[in-house]
Each structure stands twice: as C-alpha cells, then as structure tokens.
MARDO-719825 format. One record per residue (C-alpha): residue in three letters; y negated, x negated, z negated; chain. Coordinates in Angstrom, 1 decimal, decimal comma. Each point is the difference from the previous one (the first is absolute). Layout:
BEGIN
[r ALA; [Y; X; Z]; A]
...
# end
This chain:
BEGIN
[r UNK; [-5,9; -50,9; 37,3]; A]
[r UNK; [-0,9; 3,6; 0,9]; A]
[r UNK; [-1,5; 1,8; -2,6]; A]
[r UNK; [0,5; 3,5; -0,2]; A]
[r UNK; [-1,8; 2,8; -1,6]; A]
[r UNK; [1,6; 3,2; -1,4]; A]
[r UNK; [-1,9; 3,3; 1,0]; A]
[r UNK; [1,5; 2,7; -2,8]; A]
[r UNK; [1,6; -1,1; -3,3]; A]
[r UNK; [2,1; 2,8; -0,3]; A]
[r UNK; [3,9; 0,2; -0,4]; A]
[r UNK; [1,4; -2,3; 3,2]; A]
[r UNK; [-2,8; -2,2; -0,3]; A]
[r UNK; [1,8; -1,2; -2,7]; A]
[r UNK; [3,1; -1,7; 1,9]; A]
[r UNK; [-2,6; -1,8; 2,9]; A]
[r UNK; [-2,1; -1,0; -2,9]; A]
[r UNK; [2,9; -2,0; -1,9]; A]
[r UNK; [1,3; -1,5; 3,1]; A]
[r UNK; [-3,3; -1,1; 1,2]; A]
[r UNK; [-1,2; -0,6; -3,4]; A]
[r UNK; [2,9; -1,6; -0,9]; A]
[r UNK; [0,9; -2,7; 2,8]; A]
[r UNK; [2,6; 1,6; 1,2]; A]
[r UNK; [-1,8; -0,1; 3,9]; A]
[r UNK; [-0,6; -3,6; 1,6]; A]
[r UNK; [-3,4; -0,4; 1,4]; A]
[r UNK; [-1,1; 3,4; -1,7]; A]
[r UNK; [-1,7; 0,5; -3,5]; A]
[r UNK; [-1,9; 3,3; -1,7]; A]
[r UNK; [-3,4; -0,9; 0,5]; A]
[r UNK; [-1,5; 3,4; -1,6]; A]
[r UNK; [0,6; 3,4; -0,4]; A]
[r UNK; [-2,5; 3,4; 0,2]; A]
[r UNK; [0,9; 3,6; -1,1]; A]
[r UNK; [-2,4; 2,7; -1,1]; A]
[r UNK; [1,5; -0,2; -3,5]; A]
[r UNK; [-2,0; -2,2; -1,1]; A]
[r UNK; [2,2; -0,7; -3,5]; A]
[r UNK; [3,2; -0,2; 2,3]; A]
[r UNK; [-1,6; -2,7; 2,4]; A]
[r UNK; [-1,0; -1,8; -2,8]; A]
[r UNK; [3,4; 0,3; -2,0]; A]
[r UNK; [1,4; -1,5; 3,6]; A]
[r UNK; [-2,5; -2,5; 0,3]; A]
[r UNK; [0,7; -1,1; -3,7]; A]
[r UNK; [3,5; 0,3; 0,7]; A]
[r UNK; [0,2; -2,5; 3,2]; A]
[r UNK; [-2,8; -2,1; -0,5]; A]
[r UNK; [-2,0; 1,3; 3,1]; A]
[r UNK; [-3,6; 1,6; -0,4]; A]
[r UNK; [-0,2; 3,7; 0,7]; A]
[r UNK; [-2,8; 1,7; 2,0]; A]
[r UNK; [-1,6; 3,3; -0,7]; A]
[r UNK; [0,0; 0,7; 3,8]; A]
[r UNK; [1,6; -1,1; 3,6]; A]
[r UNK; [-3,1; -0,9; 1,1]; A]
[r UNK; [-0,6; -2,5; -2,6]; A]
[r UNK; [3,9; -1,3; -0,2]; A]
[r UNK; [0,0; -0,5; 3,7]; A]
[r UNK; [-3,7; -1,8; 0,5]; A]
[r UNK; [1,0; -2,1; -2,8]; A]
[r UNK; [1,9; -3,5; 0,4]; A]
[r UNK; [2,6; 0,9; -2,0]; A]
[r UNK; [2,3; 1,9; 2,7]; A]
[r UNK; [1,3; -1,2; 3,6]; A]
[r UNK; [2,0; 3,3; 0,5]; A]
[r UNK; [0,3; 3,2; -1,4]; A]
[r UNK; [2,8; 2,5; -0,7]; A]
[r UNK; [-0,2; 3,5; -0,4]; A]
[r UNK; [1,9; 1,9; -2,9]; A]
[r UNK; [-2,6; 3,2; -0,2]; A]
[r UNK; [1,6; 3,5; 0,1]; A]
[r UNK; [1,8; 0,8; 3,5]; A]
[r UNK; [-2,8; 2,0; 1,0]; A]
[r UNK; [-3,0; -2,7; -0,8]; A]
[r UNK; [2,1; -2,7; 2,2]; A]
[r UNK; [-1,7; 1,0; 3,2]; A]
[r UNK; [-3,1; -0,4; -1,0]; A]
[r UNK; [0,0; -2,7; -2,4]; A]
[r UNK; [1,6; -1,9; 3,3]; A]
[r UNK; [-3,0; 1,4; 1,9]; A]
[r UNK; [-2,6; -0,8; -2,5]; A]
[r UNK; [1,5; -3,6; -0,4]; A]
[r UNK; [0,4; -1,1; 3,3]; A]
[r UNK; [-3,6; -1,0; 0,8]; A]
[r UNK; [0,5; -2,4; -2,3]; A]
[r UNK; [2,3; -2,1; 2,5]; A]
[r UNK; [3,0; -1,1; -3,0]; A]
[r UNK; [3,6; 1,1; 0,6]; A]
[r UNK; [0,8; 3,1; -1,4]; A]
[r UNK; [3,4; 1,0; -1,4]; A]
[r UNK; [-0,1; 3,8; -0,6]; A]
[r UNK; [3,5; 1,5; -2,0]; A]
[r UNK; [2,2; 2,7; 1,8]; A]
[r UNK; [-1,1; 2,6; 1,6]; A]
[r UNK; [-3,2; -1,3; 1,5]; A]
[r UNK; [-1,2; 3,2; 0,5]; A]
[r UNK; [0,7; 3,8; -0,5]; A]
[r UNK; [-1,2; 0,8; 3,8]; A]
[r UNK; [0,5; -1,5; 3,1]; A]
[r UNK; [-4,1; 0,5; 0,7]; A]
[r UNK; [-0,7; -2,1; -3,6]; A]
[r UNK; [2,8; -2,5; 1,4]; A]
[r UNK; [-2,0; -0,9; 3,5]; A]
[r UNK; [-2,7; 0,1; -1,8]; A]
[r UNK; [0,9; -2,9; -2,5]; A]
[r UNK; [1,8; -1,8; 3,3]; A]
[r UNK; [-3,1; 0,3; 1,6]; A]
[r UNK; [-2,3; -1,4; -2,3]; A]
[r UNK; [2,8; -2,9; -0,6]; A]
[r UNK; [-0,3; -0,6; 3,4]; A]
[r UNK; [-3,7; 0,2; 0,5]; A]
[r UNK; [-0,6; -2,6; -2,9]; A]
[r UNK; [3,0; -2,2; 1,3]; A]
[r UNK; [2,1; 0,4; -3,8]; A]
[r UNK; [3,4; 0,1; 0,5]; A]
[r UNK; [1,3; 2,9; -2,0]; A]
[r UNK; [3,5; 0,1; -1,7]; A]
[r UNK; [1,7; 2,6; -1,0]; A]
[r UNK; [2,7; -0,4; -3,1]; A]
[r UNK; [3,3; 0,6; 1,0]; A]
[r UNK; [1,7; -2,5; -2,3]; A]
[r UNK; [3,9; 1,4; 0,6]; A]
[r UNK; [0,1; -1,6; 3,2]; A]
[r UNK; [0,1; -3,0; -1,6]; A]
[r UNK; [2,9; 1,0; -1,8]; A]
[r UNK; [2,6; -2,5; 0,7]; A]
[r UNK; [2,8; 2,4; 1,1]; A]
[r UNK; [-2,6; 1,8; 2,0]; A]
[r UNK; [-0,6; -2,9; 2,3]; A]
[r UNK; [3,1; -0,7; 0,1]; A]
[r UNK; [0,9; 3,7; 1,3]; A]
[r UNK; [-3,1; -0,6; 2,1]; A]
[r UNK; [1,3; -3,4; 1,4]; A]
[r UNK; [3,4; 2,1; 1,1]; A]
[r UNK; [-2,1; 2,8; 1,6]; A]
[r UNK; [-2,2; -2,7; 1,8]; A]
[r UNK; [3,2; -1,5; 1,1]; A]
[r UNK; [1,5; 2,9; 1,5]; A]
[r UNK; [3,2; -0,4; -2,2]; A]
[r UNK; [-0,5; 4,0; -0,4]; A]
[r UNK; [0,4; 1,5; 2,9]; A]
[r UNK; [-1,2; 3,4; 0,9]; A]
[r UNK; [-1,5; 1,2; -3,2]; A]
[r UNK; [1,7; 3,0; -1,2]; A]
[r UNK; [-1,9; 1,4; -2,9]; A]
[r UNK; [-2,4; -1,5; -3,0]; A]
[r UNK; [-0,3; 1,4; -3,6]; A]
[r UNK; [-2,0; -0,8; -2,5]; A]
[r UNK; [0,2; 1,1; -3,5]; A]
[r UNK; [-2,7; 0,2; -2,6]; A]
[r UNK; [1,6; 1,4; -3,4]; A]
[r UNK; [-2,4; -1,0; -2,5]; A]
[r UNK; [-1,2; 1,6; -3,3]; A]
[r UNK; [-4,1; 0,3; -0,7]; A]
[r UNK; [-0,1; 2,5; -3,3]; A]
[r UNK; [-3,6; 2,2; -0,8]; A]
[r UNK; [-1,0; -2,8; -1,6]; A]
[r UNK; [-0,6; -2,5; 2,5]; A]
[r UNK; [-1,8; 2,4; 2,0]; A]
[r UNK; [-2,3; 1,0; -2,5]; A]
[r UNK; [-0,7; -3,5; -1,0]; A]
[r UNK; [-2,7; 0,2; 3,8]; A]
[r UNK; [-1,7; 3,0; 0,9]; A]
[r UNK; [0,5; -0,7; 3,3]; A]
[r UNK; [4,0; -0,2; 0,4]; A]
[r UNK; [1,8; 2,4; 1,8]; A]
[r UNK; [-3,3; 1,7; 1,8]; A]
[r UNK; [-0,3; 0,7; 2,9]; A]
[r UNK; [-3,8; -2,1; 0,4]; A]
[r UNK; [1,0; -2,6; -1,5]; A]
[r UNK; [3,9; -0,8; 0,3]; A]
[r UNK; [2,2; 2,8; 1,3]; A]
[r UNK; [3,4; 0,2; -1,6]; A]
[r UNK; [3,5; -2,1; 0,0]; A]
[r UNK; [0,1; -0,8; 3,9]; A]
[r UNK; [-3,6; -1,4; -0,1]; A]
[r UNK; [0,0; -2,0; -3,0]; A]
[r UNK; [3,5; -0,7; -1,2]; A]
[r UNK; [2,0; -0,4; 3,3]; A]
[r UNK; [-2,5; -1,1; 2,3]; A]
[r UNK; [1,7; -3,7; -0,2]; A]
[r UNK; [3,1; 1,8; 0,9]; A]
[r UNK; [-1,0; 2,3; 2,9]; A]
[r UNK; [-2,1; -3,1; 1,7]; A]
[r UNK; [4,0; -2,2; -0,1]; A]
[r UNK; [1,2; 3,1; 1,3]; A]
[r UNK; [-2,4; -0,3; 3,1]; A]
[r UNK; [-0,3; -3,7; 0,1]; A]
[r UNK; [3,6; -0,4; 0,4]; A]
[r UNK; [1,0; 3,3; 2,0]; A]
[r UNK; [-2,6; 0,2; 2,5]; A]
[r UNK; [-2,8; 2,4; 1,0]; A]
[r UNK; [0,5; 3,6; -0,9]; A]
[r UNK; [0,0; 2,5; 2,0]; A]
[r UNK; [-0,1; 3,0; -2,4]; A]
[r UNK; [0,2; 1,5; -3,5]; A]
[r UNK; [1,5; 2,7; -2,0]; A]
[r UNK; [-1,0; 0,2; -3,7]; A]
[r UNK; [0,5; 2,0; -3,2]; A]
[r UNK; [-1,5; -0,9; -3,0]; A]
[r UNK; [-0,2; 1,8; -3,9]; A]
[r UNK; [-1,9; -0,5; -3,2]; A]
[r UNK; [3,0; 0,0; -2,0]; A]
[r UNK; [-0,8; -1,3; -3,2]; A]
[r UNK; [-3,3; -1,5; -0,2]; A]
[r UNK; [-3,5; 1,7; -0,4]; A]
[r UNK; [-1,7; -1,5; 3,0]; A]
[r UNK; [-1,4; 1,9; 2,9]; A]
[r UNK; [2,2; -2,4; 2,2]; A]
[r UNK; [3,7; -0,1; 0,7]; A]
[r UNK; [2,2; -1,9; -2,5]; A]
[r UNK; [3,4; 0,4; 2,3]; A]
[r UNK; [0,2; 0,1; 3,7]; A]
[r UNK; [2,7; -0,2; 2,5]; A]
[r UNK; [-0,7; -0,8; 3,6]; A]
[r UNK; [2,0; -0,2; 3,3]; A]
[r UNK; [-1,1; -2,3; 2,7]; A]
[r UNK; [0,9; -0,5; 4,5]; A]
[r UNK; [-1,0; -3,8; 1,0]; A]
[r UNK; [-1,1; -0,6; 3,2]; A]
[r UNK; [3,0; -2,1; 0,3]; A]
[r UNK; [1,6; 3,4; -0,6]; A]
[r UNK; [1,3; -1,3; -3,5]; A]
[r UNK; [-0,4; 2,6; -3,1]; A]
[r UNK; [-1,0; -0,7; -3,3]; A]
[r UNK; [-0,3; 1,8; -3,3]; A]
[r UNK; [-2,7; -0,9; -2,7]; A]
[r UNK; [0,7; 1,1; -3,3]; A]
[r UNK; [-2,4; 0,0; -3,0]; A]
[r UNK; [-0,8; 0,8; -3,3]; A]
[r UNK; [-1,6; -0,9; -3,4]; A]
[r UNK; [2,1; 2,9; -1,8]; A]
[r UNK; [2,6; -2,2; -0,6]; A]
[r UNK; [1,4; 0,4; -3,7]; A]
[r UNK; [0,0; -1,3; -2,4]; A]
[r UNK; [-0,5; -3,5; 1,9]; A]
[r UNK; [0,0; -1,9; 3,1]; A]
[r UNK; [2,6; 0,1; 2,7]; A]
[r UNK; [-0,5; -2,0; 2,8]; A]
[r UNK; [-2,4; -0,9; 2,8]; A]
[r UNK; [2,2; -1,0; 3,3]; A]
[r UNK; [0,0; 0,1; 3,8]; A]
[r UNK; [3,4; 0,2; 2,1]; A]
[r UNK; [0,2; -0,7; 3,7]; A]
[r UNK; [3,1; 1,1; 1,7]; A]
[r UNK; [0,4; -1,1; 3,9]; A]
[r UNK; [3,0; 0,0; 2,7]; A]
[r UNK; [0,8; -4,0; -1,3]; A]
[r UNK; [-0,8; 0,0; -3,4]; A]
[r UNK; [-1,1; 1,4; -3,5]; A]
[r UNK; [-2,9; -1,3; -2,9]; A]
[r UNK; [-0,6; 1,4; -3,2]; A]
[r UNK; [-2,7; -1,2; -2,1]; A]
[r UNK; [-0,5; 1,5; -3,4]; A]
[r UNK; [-1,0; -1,2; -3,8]; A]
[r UNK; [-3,0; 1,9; -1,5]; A]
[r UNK; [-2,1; -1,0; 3,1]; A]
[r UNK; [1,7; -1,4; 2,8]; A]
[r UNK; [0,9; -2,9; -1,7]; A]
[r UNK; [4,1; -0,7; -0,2]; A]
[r UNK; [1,9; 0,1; 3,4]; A]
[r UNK; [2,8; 2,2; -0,6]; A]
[r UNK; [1,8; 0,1; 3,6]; A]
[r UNK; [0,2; -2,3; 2,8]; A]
[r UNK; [2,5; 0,7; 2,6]; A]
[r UNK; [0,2; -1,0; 3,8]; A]
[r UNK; [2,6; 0,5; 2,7]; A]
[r UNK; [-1,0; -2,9; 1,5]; A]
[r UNK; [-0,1; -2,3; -3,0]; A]
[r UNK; [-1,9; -3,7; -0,1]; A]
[r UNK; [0,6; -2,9; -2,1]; A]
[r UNK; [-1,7; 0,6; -3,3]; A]
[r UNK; [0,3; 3,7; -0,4]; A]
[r UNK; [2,6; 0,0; -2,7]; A]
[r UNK; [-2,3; -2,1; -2,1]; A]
[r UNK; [-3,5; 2,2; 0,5]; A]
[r UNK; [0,5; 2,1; -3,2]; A]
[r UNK; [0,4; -3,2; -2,5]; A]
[r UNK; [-2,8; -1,5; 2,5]; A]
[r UNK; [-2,6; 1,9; 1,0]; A]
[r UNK; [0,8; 3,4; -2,2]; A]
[r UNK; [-2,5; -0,2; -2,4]; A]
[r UNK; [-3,4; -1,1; -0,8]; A]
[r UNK; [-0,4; -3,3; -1,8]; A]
[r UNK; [-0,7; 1,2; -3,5]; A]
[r UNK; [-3,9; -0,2; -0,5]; A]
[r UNK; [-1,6; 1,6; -3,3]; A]
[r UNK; [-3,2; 0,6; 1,9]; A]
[r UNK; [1,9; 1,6; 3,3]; A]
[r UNK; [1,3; -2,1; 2,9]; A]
[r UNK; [-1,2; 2,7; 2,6]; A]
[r UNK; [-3,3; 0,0; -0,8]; A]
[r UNK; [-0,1; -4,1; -0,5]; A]
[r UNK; [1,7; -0,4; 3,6]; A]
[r UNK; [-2,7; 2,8; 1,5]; A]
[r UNK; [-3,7; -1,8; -1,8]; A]
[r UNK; [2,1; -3,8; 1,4]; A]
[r UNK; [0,0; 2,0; 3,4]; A]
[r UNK; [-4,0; 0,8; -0,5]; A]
[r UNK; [-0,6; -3,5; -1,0]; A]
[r UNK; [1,6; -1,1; 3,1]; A]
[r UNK; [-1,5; 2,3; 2,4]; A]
[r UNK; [-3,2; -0,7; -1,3]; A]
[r UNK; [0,5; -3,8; -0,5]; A]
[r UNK; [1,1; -0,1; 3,7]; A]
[r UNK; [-1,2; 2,7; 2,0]; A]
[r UNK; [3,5; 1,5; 0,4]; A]
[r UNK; [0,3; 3,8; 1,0]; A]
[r UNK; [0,8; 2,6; -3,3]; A]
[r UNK; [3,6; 1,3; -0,2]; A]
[r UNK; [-1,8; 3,3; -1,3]; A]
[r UNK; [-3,6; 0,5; 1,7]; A]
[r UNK; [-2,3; 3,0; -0,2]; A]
[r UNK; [1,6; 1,2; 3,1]; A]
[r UNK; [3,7; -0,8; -1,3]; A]
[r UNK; [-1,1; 2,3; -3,4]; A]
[r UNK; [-1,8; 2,6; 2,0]; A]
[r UNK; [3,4; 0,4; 1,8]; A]
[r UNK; [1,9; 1,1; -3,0]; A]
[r UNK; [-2,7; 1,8; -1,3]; A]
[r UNK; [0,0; 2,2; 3,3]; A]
[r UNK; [4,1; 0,7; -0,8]; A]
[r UNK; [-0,7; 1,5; -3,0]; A]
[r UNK; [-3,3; 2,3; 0,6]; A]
[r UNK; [2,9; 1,1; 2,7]; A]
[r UNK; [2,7; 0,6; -2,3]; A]
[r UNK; [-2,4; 2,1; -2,4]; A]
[r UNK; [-1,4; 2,1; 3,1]; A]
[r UNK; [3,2; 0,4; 0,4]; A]
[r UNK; [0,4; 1,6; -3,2]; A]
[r UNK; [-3,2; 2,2; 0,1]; A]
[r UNK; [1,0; 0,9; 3,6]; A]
[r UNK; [3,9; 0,9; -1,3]; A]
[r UNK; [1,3; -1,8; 3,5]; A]
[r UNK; [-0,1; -3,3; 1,8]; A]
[r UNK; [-2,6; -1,7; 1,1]; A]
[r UNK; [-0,2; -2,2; 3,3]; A]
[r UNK; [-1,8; -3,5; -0,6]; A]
[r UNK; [-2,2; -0,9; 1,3]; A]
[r UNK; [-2,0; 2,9; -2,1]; A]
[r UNK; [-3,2; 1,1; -0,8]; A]
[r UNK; [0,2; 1,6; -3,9]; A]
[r UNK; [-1,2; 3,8; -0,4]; A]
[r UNK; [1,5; 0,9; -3,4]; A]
[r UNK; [1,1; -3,5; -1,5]; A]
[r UNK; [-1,9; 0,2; -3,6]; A]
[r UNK; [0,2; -3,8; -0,8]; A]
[r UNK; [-3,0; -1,6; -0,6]; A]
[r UNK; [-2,4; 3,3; 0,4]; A]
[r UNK; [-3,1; -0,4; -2,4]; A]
[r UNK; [0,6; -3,9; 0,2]; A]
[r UNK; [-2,9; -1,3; -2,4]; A]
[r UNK; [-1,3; -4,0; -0,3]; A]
[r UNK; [0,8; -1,7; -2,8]; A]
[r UNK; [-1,1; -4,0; 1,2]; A]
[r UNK; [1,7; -1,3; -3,7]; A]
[r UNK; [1,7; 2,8; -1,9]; A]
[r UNK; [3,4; -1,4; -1,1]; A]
[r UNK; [2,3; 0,6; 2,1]; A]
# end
C-alpha cells in the first residue's frame, strides 16, 4: 500500500484526497496531508483520518508518507518538486509543473539527481474515449492528419477567482490557456505531433485578472497538419464543452462532454469489425462519483512505482507542453508566430514566480 501525502489543502486537493482517502485507488491510501493553513490541514486531516504536518519537512521525514503529490499554486509547483526531491519518494505534482521552462529542468533535474520519478497529472488521457482515439492514431487507421481542434468553452465567474489571490496572475498561474486548457492543448500535441509553430490572440474579456480569460490560437505540425485551439472561461452563463477533434485523409474523431469525456464521432473509410459498436462501448467513462480519470491516472502511479514501469506523463513529457504554451503567449506579446524550438523574450507567465512549499493549491 503506497501511502501518499498531500502538499496544499486547497480546492483540487479535495478530489485526490477523497479518492485516496476514500479507497477508491488499489494499493494507494492518504497517509497525511501539509498546507500552511494550519486550520485547513487540520479540517483535512480531521476529515480523512490522516495526521497533518505544519511543514514538508516534517510530513516527508515522517513515516506516514511513501509519495507525495503536489497541489500548491501553479507557480510553487517547481519548487515544492525541487525542495521535495532530496527526499527520494515519488512525487506527483498537478498540471502545469512549472510556469518556465528554466523552473521545469530545474525540478527534472533534481528528480533526476535524487533518482524520484516524477509524474506529471494529466488525468484525461485516461479518459476512455481518449485512448480509444489514441489506440486509432497509434494504429494508423487515420491517415495523414489533416487538422486538430480543441475546444475549451468553460465558464469561471469573479468569484472563483477571487476565492485565491493567486488565480489568473501572471506569477503564479497565467490565464485560461495555462490553467484551464492545459489538459486540452497537451491531447492536442500528444495526438497531433510536434509543432512547428504558433499564432495566438488572447483577451481579458470578462474577468478581472491580469491574465487572458479567452484565447484563440492557429497551429502548422511538423507533419504539416494545422490545428486550432480555442479557449475561454467567459462562457455564460454556464459550461459548454471541453473536446478535441482530429480530422485525417481516412477518418474523423470527435470527442466532447464537459471534458473530453463522451465520444461523439467515429467514422473510418476503412472500417474494422467493432466500430459500429465504439460509442455504446468505449463512449463514455464508467460513471465514478470520485472521477474515473483521475482513479485510472494514481492506478497508473501505483503501477509504475509498484513495478518500475516508465510514466505515461514524466517531467520531460509535462515540460513539453508547458514549452507550447510559453510559445503561444509569446506569441501573443510578440502579435506574430513564433518558431519552436524558442527561447521566450516577452512571454509574461510565470514572471515574479514565488515559493510556496504547502500553500493550498
């Protein structure tokens, strides 16, 4: 049973503490949970049954823990990662891992120095139409790839940014395409390729932030595919969707629900036993009060820590994703594309990055 500790008690600690607080993970259990709150570690603690620390330090040189996830502010991740890694446990560090690519090698390096394998949440890959859409790409059942959209229409009101300080800066969380539809933009690249460069506009349409709330972004593959990212938390007055579509010379997927969830189109000119029945099959997530994706991503952790099995999502798999976006907002300081590979002169994300090693995340 690997125990793992909780670094931040804030809002999406929530869902990793009921699933591992709550059996929901085989061979994983909460073991304890830190935040510098002290009253809202406690009220977790209390909550889950777990002892809560007043410090890293003393969560991770206790007994209590046998990995650690991160759930700090986006800007804190880096260096919480950094400042944990001596400590030689697994560390599990929520999206983005960093706000720079320098904090990113610098948490990948210290991983690597200390010989910690790092993870890096991506739990919508675990999505059960996802793999399936993977599965086809992997195939080849596609063809050449034609063009891949991803859509992010969500709605985020004034209040749940002023619930954190830190949401929607630029130190410690930049705006809709780094938080919000991160997940989104890493399927994007996962399943389309390598990119070969970026053009971005972005707006702060409704929301007080310093950061974007909408952006719309055109992309050229190396495979010399396009794609389009669009994405927003000024939807009103609720949700819309979260989906991915990839179009290519043999075939068509369409994966949408709230957050690329419910397979919506499967078409092939070449079809294969089976594919009639993949939307009653393999359309949706088993229903799971606690969140299938996340369940399926800590069983993956388990497993690659159980049996020395290589990360789907690794410090250098995150840092790639990461490096899309600082190129998509240079993009939109610059007002033209940008070429990756890049070095950033004007990107603002993650500029004034502080520490936080336990503030809720």
């Amino acid at each position: 049973m690997i125990r793992f500790g909780l670094l931040g008690c804030g809002k999406i600690a929530r869902r990793h503490a009921s699933l591992l607080g709550g059996g929901h993970v085989p061979g994983a259990c909460l073991g304890a949970v830190c935040d510098l709150d002290a009253g809202r570690a406690r009220q977790f603690a209390q909550e889950f049954g777990v002892q809560a620390y007043p410090s890293a330090d003393a969560m991770m040189r206790g007994s209590a823990v046998d990995a650690v996830t991160v759930l700090t502010p986006s800007g804190a991740h880096a260096a919480d990662v950094v400042a944990l890694a001596p400590y030689g446990k697994p560390i599990v560090v929520e999206k983005p891992m960093a706000l720079t690519l320098d904090d990113a090698d610098r948490a990948i390096e210290a991983c690597d120095r200390h010989r910690c394998k790092l993870f890096v949440v991506k739990q919508n890959r675990f999505n059960v139409p996802v793999v399936k859409l993977r599965e086809a790409l992997t195939e080849g059942r596609f063809g050449k790839l034609v063009l891949g959209t991803v859509r992010v229409r969500w709605c985020r009101p004034q209040a749940y940014y002023d619930e954190a300080t830190w949401r929607g800066t630029w130190a410690q969380d930049g705006g809709v395409l780094a938080n919000q539809a991160s997940h989104h933009v890493d399927l994007l690249e996962w399943m389309m390729g390598d990119v070969d460069s970026v053009q971005g506009m972005a707006s702060t349409a409704l929301a007080r932030i310093e950061a974007e709330d909408t952006a719309v972004v055109t992309l050229r593959f190396r495979n010399g595919a396009l794609g389009v990212i669009e994405a927003t938390t000024a939807t009103r007055p609720k949700d819309l969707e979260g989906s991915i579509s990839i179009l290519g010379e043999k075939g068509s997927v369409e994966i949408g629900g709230f957050a690329l969830n419910e397979l919506k189109t499967w078409q092939f000119s070449e079809p294969q036993p089976g594919d009639d029945e993949v939307i009653a099959r393999q359309g949706r997530n088993p229903a799971q009060p606690q969140g299938y994706a996340h369940a399926q991503y800590y069983l993956h952790v388990v497993d690659c820590i159980d049996h020395n099995k290589q990360q789907l999502v690794d410090g250098l798999e995150g840092r790639r994703s990461l490096e899309l976006i600082m190129a998509i907002y240079e993009s939109i300081e610059r007002g033209a594309a940008v070429n990756l590979r890049f070095r950033p002169t004007r990107c603002r994300l993650g500029l004034g990055t502080a520490t936080s090693k336990g503030q809720a995340g």
